[in-house]
C-alpha positions in Angstrom: 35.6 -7.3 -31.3 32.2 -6.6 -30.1 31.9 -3.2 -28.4 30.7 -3.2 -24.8 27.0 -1.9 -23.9 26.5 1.5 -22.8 24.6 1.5 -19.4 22.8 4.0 -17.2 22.8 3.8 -13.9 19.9 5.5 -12.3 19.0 5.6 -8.3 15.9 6.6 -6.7 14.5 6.8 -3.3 10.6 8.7 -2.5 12.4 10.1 0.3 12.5 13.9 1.3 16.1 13.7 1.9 18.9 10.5 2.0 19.4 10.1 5.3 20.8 6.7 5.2 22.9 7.1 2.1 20.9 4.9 0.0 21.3 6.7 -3.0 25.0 5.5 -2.3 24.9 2.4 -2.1 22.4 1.5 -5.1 24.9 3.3 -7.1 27.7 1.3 -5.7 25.2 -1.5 -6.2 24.7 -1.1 -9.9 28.1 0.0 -10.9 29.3 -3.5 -9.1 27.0 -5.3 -11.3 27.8 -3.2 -14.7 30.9 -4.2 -13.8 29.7 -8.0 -13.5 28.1 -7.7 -16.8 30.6 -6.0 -18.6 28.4 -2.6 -19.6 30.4 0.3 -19.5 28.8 2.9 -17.3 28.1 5.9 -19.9 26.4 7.9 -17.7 24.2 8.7 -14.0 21.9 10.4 -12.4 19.7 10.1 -9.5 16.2 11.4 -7.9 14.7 11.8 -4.7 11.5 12.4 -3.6 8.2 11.3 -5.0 7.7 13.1 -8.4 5.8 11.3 -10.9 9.0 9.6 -13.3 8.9 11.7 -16.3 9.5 15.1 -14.3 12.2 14.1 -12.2 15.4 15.6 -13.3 17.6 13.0 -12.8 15.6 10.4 -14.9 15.2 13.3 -17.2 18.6 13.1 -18.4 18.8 9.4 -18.6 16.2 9.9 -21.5 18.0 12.6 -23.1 20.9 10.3 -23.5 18.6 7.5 -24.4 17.1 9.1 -27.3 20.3 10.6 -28.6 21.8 7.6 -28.5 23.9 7.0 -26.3 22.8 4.4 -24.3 21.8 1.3 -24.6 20.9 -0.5 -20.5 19.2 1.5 -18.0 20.3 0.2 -14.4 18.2 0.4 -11.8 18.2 -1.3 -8.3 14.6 -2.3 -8.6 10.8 -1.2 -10.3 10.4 1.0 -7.3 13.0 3.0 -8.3 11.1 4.0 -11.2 7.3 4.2 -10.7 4.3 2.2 -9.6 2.2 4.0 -12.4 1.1 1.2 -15.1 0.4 4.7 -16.9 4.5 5.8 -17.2 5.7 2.3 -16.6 3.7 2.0 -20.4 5.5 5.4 -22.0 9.4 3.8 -20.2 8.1 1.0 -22.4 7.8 3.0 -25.6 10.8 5.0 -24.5 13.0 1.7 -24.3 11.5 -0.1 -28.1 11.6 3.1 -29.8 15.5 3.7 -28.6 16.4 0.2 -28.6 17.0 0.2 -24.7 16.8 -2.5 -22.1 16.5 -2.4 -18.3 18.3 -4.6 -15.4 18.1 -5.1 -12.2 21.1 -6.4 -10.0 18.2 -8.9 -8.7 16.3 -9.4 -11.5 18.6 -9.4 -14.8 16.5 -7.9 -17.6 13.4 -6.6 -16.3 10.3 -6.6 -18.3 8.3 -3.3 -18.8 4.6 -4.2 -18.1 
């Protein structure tokens, strides 16, 4: 029996605060389509705010559990939720080959890191 894949669910908003409880609902969002999928949520975390990606805590310990291995999706609800920076969209690239990862969308299915 094939073991299921380990998933990340990560949320975002460049909001100063969640007024609106979108962190919420892209959470139940992505867990609805892990669920779909059949990944097994291993972990989450979320952001908010407009920090560049790599110093936002949240995201921060998605890759700590990326590169220790113990994930293998990262969920997100879109690209916005991680960066329009081609310059950290590149280094989530080498993150994701060098750990073996890949990223989907509830919209999109597997995203491509460009």
């Amino acid at each position: 029996m094939e073991s299921r894949k380990r998933a990340w669910a990560y949320c975002s908003i460049d909001a100063p605060e969640d007024e609106n409880d979108a962190l919420k609902k892209q959470r139940q969002l992505l867990c609805g389509y892990a669920e779909q999928m059949e990944f097994e949520i291993a972990g989450s975390s979320s952001d908010i705010g407009r920090k560049p990606l790599w110093e936002r805590s949240g995201f921060r310990r998605f890759v700590d559990a990326a590169t220790r291995g113990e994930v293998d999706i990262l969920l997100v609800t879109s690209r916005r939720c991680l960066t329009h920076s081609s310059m950290q969209m590149a280094q989530l690239k080498a993150l994701a080959e060098g750990c073996g990862l890949q990223v989907y969308s509830p919209l999109t299915g597997p995203m491509e890191l460009i």
